[in-house]
DOBA-752884 format. One record per residue (C-alpha): residue number from 1; x negated, y negated, z. Coordinates in Angstrom, 1 decimal, padded with zeros to 4 digits. Example, Ala and Ser with C-alpha at 12.3 -4.5 7.8 and 13.67 -1.06 7.14 Angstrom:
% residues 2
<r><seq>1</seq><east>-012.3</east><north>004.5</north><up>007.8</up></r>
<r><seq>2</seq><east>-013.7</east><north>001.1</north><up>007.1</up></r>
//
This chain:
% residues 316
<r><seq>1</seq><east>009.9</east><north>082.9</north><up>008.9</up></r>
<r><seq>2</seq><east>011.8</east><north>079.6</north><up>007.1</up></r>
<r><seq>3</seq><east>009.8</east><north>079.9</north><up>004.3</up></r>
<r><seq>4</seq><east>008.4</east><north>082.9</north><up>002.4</up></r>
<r><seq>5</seq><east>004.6</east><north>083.1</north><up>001.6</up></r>
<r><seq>6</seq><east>004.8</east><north>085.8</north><up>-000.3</up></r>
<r><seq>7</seq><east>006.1</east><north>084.9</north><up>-004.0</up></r>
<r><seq>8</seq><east>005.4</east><north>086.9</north><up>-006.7</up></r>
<r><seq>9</seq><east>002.4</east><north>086.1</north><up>-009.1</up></r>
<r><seq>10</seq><east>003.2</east><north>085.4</north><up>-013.2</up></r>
<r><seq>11</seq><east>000.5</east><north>088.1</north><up>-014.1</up></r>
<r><seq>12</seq><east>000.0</east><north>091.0</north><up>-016.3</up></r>
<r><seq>13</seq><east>-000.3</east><north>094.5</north><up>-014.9</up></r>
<r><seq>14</seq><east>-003.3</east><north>095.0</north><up>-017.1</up></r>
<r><seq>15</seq><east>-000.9</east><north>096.8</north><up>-020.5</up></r>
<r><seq>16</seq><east>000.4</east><north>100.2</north><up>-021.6</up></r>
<r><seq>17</seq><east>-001.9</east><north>102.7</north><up>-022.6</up></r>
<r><seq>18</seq><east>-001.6</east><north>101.8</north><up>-026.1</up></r>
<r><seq>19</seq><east>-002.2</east><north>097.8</north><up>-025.5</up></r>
<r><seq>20</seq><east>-005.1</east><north>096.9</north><up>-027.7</up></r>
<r><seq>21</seq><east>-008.8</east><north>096.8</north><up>-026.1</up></r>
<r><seq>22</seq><east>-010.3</east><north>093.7</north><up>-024.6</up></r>
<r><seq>23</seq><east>-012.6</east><north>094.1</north><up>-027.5</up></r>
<r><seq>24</seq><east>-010.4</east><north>093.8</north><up>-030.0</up></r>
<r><seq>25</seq><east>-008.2</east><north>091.3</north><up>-028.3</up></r>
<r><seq>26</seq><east>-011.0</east><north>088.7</north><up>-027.9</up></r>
<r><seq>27</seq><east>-011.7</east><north>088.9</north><up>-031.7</up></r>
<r><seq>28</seq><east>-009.7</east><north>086.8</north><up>-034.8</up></r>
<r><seq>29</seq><east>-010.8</east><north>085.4</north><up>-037.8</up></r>
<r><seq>30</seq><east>-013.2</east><north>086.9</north><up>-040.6</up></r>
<r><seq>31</seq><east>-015.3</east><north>090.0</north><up>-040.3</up></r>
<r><seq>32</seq><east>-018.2</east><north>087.7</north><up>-042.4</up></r>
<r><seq>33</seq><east>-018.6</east><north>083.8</north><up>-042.5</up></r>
<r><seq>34</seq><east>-017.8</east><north>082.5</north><up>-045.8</up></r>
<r><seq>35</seq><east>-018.6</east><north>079.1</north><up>-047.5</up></r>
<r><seq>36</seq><east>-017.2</east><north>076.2</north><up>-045.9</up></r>
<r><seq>37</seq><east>-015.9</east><north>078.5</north><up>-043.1</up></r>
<r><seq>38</seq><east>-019.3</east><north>079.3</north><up>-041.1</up></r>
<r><seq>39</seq><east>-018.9</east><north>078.0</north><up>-037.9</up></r>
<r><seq>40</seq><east>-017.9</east><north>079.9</north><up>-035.2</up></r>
<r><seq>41</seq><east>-015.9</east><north>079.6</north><up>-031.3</up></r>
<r><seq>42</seq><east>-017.3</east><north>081.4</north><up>-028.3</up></r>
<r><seq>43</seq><east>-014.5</east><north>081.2</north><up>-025.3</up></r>
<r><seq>44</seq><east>-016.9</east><north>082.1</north><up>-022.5</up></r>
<r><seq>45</seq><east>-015.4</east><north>083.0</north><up>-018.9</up></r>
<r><seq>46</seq><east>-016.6</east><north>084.3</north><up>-015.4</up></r>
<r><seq>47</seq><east>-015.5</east><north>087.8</north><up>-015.9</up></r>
<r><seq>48</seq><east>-014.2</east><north>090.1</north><up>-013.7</up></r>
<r><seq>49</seq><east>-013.7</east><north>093.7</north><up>-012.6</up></r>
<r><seq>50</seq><east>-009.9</east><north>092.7</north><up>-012.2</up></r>
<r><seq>51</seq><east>-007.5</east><north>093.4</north><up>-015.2</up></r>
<r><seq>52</seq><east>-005.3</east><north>090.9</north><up>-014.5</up></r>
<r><seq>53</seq><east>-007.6</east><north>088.2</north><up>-014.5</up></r>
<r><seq>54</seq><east>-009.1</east><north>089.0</north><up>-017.6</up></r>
<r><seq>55</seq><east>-005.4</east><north>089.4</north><up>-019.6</up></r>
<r><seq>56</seq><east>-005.1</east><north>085.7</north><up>-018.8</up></r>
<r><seq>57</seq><east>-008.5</east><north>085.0</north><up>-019.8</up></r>
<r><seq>58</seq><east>-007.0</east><north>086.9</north><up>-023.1</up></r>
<r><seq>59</seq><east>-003.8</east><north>085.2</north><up>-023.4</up></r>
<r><seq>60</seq><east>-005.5</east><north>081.9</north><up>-023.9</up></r>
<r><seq>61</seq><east>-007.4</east><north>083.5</north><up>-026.8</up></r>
<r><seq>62</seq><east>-004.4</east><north>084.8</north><up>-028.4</up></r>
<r><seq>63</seq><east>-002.3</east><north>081.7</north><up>-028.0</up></r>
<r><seq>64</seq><east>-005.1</east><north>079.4</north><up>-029.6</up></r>
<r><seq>65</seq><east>-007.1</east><north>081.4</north><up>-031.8</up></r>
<r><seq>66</seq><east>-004.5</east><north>081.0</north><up>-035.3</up></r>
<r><seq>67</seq><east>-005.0</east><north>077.3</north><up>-034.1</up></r>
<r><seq>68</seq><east>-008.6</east><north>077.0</north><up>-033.8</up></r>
<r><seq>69</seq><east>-009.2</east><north>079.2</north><up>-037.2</up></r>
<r><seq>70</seq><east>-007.1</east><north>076.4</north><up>-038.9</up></r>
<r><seq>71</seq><east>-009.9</east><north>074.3</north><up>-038.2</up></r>
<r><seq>72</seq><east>-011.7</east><north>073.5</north><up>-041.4</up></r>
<r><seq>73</seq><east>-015.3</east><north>075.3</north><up>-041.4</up></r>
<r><seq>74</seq><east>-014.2</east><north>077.9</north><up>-038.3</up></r>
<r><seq>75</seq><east>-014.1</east><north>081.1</north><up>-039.7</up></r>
<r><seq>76</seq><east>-013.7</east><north>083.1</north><up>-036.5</up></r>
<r><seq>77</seq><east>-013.2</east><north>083.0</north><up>-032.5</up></r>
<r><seq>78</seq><east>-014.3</east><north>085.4</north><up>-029.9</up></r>
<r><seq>79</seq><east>-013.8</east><north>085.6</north><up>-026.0</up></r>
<r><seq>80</seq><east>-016.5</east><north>086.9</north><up>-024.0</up></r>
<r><seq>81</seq><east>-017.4</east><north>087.6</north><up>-020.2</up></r>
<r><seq>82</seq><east>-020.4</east><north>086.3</north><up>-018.7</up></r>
<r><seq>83</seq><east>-020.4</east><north>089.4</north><up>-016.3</up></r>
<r><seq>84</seq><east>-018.8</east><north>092.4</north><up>-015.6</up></r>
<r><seq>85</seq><east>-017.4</east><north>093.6</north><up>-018.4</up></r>
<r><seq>86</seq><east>-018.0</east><north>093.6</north><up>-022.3</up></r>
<r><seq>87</seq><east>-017.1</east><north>091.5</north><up>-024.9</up></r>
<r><seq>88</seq><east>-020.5</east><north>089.9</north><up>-022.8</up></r>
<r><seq>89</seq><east>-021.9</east><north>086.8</north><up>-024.3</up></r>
<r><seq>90</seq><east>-024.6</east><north>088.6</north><up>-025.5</up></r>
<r><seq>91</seq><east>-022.6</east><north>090.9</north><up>-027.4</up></r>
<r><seq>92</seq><east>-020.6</east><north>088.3</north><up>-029.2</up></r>
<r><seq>93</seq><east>-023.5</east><north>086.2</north><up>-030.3</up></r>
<r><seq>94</seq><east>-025.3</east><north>088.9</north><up>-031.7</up></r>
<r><seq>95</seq><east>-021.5</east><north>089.5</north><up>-033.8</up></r>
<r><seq>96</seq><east>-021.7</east><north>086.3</north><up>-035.1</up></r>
<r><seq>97</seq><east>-025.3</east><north>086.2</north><up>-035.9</up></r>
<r><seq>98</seq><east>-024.9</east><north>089.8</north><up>-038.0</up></r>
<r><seq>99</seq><east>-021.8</east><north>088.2</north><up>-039.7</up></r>
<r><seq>100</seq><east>-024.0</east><north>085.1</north><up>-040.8</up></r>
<r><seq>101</seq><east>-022.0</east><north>082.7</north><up>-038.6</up></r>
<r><seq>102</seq><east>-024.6</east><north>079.2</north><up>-038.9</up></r>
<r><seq>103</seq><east>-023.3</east><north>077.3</north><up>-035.9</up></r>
<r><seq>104</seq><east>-021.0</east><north>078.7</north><up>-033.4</up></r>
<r><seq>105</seq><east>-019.2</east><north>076.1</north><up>-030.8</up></r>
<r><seq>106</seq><east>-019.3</east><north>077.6</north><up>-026.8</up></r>
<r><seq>107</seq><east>-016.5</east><north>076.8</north><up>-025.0</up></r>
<r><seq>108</seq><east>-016.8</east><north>077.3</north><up>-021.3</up></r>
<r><seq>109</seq><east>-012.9</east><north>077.9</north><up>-019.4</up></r>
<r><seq>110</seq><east>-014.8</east><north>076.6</north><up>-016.3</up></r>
<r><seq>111</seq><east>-013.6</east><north>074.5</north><up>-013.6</up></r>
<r><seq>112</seq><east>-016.5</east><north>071.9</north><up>-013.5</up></r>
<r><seq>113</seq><east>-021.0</east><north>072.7</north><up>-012.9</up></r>
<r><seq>114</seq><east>-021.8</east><north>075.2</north><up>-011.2</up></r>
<r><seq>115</seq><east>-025.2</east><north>076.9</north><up>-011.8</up></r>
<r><seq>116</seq><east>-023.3</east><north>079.5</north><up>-013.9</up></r>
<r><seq>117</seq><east>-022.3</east><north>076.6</north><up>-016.2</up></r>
<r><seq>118</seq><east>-026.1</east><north>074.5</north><up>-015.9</up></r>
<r><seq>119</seq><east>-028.3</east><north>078.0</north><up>-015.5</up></r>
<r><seq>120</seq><east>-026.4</east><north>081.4</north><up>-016.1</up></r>
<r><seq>121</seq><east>-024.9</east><north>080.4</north><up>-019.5</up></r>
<r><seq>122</seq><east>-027.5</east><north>078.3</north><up>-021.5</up></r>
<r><seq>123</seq><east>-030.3</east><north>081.6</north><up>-020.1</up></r>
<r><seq>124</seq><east>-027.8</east><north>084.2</north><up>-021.9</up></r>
<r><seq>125</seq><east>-027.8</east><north>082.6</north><up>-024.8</up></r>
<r><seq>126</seq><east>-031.8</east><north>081.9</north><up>-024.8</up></r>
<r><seq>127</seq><east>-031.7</east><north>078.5</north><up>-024.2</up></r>
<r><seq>128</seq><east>-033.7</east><north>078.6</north><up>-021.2</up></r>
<r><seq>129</seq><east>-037.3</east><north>078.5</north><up>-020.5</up></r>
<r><seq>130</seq><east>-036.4</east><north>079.3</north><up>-016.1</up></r>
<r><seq>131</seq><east>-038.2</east><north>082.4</north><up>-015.6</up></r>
<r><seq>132</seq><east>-036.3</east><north>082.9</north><up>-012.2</up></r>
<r><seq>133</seq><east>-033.1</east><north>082.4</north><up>-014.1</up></r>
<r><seq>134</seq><east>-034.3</east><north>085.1</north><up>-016.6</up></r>
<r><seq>135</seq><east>-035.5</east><north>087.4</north><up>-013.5</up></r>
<r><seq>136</seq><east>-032.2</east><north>086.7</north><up>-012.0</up></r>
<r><seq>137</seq><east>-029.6</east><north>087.8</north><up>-015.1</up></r>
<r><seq>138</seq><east>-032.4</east><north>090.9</north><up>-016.1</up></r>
<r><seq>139</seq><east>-031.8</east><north>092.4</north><up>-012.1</up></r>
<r><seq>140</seq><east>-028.0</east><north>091.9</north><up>-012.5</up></r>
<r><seq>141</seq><east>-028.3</east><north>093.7</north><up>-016.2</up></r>
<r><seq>142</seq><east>-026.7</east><north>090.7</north><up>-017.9</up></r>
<r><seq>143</seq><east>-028.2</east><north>090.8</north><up>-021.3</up></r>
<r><seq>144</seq><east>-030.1</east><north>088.2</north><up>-022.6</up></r>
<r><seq>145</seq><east>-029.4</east><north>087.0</north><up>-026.7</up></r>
<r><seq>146</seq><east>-031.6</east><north>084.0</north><up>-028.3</up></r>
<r><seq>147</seq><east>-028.7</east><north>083.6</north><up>-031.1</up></r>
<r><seq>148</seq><east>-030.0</east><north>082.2</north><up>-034.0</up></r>
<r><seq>149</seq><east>-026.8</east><north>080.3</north><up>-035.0</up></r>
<r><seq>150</seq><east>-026.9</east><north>076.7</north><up>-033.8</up></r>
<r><seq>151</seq><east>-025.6</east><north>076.4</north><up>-030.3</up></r>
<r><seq>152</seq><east>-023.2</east><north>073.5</north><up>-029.6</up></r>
<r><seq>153</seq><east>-021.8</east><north>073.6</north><up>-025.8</up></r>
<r><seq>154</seq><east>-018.4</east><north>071.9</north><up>-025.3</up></r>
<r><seq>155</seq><east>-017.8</east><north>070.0</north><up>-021.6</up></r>
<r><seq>156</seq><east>-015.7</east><north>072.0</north><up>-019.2</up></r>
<r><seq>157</seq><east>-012.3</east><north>071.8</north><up>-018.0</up></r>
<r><seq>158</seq><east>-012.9</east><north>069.3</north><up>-015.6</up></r>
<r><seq>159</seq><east>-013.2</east><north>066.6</north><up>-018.3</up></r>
<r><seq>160</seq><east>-009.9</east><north>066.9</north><up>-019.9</up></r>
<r><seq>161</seq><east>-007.5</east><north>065.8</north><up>-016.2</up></r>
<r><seq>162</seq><east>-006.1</east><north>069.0</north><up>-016.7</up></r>
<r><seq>163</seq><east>-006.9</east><north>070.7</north><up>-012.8</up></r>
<r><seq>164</seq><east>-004.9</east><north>067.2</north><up>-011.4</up></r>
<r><seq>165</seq><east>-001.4</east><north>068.1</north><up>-013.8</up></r>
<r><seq>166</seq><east>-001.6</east><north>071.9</north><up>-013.0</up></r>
<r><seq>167</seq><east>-001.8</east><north>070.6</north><up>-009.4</up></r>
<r><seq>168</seq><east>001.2</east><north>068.2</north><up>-009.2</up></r>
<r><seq>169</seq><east>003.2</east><north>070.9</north><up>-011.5</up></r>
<r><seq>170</seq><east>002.7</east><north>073.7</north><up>-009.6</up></r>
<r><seq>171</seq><east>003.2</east><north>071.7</north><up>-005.9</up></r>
<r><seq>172</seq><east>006.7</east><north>071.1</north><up>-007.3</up></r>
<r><seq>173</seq><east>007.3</east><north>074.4</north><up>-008.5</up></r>
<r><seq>174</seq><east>006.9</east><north>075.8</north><up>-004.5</up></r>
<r><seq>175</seq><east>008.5</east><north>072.9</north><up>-003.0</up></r>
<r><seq>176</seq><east>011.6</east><north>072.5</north><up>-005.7</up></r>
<r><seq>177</seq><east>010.9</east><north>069.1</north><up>-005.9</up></r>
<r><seq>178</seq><east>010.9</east><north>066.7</north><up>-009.3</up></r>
<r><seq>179</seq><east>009.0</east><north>063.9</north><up>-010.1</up></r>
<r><seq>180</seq><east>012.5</east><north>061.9</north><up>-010.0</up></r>
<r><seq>181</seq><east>012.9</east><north>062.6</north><up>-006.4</up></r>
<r><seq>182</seq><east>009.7</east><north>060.4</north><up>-005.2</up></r>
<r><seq>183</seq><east>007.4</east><north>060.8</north><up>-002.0</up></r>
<r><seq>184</seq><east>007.8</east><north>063.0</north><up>000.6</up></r>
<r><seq>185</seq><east>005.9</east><north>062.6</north><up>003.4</up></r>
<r><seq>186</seq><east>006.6</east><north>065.8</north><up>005.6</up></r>
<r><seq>187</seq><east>004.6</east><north>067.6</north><up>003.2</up></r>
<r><seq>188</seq><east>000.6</east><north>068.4</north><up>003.2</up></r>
<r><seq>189</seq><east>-001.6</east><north>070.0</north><up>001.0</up></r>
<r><seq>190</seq><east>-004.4</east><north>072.1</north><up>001.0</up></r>
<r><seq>191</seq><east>-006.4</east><north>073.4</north><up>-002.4</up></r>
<r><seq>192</seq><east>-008.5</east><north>076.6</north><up>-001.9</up></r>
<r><seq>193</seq><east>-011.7</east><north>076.6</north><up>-004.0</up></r>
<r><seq>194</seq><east>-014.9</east><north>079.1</north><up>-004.9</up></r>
<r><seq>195</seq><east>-017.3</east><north>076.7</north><up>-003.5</up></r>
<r><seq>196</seq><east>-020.9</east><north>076.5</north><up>-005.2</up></r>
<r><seq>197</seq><east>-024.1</east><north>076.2</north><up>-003.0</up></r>
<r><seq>198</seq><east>-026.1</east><north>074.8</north><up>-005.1</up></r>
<r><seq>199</seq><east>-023.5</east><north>071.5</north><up>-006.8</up></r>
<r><seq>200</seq><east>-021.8</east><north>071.4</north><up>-003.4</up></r>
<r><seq>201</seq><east>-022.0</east><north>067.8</north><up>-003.9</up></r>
<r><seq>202</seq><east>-020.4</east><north>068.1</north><up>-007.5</up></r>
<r><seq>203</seq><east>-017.9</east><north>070.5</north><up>-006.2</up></r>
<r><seq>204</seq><east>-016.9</east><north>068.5</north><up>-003.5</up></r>
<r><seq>205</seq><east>-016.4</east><north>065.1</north><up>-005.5</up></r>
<r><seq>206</seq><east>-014.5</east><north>067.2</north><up>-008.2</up></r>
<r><seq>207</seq><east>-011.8</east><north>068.6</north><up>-005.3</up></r>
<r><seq>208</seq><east>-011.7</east><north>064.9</north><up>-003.8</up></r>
<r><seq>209</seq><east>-010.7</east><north>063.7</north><up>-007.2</up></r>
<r><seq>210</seq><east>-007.4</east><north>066.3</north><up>-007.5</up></r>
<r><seq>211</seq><east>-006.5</east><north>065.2</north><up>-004.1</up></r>
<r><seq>212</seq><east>-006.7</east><north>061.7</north><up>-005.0</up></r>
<r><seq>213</seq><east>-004.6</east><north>062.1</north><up>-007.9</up></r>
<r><seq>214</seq><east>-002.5</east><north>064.6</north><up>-006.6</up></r>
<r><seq>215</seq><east>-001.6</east><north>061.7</north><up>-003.8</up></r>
<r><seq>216</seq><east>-000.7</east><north>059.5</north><up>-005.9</up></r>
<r><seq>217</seq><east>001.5</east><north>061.6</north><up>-008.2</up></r>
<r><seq>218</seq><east>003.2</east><north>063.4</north><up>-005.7</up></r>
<r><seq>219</seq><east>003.5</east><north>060.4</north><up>-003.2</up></r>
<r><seq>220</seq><east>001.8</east><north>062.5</north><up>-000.1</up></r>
<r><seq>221</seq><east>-000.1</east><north>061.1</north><up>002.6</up></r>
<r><seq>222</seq><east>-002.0</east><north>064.3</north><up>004.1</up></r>
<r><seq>223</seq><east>-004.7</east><north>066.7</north><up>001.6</up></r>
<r><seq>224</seq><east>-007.1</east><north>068.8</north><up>002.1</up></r>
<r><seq>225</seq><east>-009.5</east><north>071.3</north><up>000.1</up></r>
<r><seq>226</seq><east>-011.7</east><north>074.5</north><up>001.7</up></r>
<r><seq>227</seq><east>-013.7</east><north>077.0</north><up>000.3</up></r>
<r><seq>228</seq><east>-013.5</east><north>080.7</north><up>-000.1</up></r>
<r><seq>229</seq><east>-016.4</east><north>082.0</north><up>-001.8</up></r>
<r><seq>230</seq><east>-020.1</east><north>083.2</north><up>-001.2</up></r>
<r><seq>231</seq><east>-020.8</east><north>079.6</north><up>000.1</up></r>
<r><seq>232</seq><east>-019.3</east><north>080.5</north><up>003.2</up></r>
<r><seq>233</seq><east>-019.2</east><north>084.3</north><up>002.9</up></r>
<r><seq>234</seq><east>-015.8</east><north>084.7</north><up>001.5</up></r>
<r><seq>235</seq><east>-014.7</east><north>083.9</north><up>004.8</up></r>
<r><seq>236</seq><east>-010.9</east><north>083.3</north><up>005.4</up></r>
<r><seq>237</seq><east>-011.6</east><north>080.7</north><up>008.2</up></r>
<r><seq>238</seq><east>-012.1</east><north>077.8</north><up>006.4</up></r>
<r><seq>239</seq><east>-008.9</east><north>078.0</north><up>004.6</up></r>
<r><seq>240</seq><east>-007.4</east><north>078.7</north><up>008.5</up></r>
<r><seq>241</seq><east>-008.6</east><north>075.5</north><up>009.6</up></r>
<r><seq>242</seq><east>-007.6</east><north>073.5</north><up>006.6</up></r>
<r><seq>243</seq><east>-004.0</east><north>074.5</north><up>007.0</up></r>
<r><seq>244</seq><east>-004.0</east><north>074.4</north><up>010.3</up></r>
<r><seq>245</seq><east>-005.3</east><north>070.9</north><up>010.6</up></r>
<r><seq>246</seq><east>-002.6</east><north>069.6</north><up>008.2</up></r>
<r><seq>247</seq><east>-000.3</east><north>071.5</north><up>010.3</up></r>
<r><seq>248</seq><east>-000.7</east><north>068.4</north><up>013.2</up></r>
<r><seq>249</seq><east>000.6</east><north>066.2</north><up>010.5</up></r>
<r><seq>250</seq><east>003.3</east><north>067.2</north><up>008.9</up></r>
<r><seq>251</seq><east>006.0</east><north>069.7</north><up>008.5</up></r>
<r><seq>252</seq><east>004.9</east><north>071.8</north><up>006.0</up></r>
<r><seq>253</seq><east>001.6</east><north>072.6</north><up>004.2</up></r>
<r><seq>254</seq><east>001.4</east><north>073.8</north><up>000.5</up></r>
<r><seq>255</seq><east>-001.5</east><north>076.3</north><up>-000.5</up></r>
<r><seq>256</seq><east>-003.0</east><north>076.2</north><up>-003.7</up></r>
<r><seq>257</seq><east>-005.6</east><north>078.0</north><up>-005.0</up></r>
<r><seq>258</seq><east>-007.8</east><north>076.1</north><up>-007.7</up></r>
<r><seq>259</seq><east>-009.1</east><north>079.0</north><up>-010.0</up></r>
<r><seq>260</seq><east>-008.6</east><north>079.7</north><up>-013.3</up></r>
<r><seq>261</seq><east>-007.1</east><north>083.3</north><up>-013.5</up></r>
<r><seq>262</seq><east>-005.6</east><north>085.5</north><up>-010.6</up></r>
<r><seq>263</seq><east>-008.2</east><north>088.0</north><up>-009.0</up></r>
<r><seq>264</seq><east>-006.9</east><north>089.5</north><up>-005.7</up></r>
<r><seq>265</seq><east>-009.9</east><north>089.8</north><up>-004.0</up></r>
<r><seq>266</seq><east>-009.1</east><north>085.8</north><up>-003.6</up></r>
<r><seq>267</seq><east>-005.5</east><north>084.8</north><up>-003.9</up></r>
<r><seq>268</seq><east>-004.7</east><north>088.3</north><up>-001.9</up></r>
<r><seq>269</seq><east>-007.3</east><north>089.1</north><up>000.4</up></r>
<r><seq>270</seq><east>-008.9</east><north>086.1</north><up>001.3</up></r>
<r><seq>271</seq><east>-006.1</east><north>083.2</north><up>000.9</up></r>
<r><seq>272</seq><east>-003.1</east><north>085.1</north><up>001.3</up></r>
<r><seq>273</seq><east>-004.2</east><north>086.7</north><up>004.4</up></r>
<r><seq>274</seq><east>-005.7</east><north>083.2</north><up>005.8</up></r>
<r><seq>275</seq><east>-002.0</east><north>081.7</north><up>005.0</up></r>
<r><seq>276</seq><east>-000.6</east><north>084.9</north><up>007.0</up></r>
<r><seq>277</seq><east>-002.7</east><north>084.4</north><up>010.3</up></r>
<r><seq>278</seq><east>-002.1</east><north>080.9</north><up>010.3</up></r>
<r><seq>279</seq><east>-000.3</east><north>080.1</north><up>013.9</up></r>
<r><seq>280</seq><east>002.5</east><north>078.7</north><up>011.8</up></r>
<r><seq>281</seq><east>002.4</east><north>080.6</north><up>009.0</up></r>
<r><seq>282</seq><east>006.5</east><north>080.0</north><up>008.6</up></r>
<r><seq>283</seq><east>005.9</east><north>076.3</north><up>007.9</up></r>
<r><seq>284</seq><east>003.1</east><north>077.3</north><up>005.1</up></r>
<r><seq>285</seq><east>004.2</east><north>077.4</north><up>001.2</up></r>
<r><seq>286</seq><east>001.9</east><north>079.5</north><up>-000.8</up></r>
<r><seq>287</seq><east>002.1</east><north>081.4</north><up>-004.0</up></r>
<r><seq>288</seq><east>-000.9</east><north>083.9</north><up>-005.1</up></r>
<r><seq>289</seq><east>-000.9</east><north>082.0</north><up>-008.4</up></r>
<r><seq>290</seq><east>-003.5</east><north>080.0</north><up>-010.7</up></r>
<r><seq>291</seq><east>-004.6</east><north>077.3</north><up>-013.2</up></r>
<r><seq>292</seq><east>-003.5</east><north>080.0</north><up>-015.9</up></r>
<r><seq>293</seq><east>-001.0</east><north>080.4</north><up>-017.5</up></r>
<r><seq>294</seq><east>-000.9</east><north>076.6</north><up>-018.1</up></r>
<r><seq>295</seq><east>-000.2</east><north>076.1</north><up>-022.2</up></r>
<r><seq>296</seq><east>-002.0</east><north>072.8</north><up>-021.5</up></r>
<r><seq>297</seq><east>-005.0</east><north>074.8</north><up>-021.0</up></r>
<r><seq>298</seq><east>-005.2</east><north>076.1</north><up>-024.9</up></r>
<r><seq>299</seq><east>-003.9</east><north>072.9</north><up>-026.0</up></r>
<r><seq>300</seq><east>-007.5</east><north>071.4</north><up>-024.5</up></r>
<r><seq>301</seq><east>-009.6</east><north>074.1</north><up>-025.9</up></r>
<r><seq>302</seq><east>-008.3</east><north>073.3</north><up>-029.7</up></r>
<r><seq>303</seq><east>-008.6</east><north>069.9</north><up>-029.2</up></r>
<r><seq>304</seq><east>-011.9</east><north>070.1</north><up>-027.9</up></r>
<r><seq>305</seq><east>-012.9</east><north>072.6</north><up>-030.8</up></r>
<r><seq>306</seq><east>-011.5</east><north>070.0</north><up>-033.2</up></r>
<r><seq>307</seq><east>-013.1</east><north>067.0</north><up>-032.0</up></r>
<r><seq>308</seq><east>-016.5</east><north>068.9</north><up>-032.2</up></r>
<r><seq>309</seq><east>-016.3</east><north>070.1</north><up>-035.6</up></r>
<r><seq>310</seq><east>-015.3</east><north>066.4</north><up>-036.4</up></r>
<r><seq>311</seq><east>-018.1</east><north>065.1</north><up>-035.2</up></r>
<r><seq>312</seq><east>-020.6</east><north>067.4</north><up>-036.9</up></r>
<r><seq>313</seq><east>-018.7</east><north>066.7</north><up>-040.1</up></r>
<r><seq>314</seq><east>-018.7</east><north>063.1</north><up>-039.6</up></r>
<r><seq>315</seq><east>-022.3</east><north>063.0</north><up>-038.7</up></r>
<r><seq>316</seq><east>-023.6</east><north>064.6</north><up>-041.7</up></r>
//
């Protein structure tokens, strides 16, 4: 093979036995909200079962949490995971109600609507009247917390440009090539998504938008995007296709999978091994990477927290 598609992944190996707990990692600020400093920040996530995925989800905390507490009126900042493993949502509410947190901000690190962002999110915090939805999260033993702080929910990632930079940075990164050194047309690109079922539409116009972008930064001719997810049975065909079809094109195709943190079950089983069975799988460029670690990605979240606590102030 000319090219290797096997390069390591920048992620944590999930800590030494003494490494503090995801609890207590995904907690900073005051044990009790104090005049002038009752507001709070929720950093809400997927979740996973994987410990590498959540140490990113982790590290962003940590990097930005001094940050956000310098905020005037934020007295404290939690992380929590929407499923699979605690801090949950539910849990951390219910922390800042007992600590007599008035308004807490909710920051999703999601990539753009999904029904987890419209449905799953606003239902676990008991902002939702969907009985289904309720059904739904009660079968999969989320629990379910009406906080009685004030809820305020800040836009997701998509809003900030950030997916398009990550993109072009990390496309130069595998290729070795600088924004100096201009277009280059004998390469492709393909982006690997989740995929959602229900905002395909939304999905679909948000992965046509990095292309477009990404075409004009890089100066490339030839994109494409696929899904991996439950929308198409975390199949590894459509990523197959999608490489393969670029492959016709041009020289070589870069592989870049659009999530937020690294979970294996994704970049490993499903891309990777797509990239591997691809018929010309020595003219493919892929690294088992994601969005994270990306310091542009805390620098977003504290100026999103700040513009929100400005505008409550200013509003008063």
């Amino acid at each position: 093979m000319e090219v290797s598609t096997t390069a390591a992944c920048p992620v944590h190996s999930g800590g030494s036995p003494d490494a503090p707990s995801d609890e207590t990692r995904a907690f900073s600020g005051r044990p009790r909200a104090e005049a002038g400093a009752n507001t709070g920040i929720l950093l809400v996530n997927h979740g996973s079962k994987s410990d590498a995925w959540r140490n990113l989800l982790l590290d962003v905390h940590r990097e930005v949490g001094d940050e956000l507490l310098a905020i005037p009126e934020v007295g404290a900042v939690r992380t929590a995971f929407m499923e699979y493993t605690e801090p949950s949502i539910a849990s951390q509410l219910r922390a800042f109600d007992e600590a007599g947190f008035e308004r807490v901000i909710v920051i999703p690190l999601l990539l753009t609507v999904s029904d987890h962002s419209f449905d799953d999110i606003p239902a676990i915090c008991g902002r939702s009247d969907d009985a289904a939805k309720i059904a739904e999260l009660k079968a999969e033993k989320i629990e379910i917390y009406p906080a009685r702080a004030e809820l305020d929910f800040a836009p997701l990632i998509d809003f900030s440009g950030l997916v398009q930079r990550n993109v072009a940075r990390r496309f130069r990164a595998i290729t070795g090539r600088r924004a100096e050194d201009g277009s280059d047309q004998r390469y492709g690109l393909v982006l690997v998504g989740y995929g959602s079922a229900e905002f395909d539409d939304e999905w679909n116009r948000f992965f046509r938008e990095i292309r477009n972008s990404v075409e004009i930064e890089l100066g490339i001719a030839y994109t494409a995007h696929a899904w991996c997810g439950h929308l198409v049975n975390y199949s590894r065909e459509p990523t197959m296709d999608a490489v393969e079809s670029l492959l016709q094109k041009v020289d070589r195709v870069v592989v870049i999978p659009v999530f937020v943190a690294y979970d294996p079950m994704f970049q490993e089983k499903i891309i990777g091994r797509a990239v591997e069975r691809c018929r010309a799988s020595e003219r493919v460029l892929y690294r088992r990477d994601s969005i994270l670690p990306d310091p542009e990605v805390g620098r977003w979240v504290v100026d999103i927290a700040t513009r929100m606590v400005c505008s409550r102030t200013l509003s008063r």
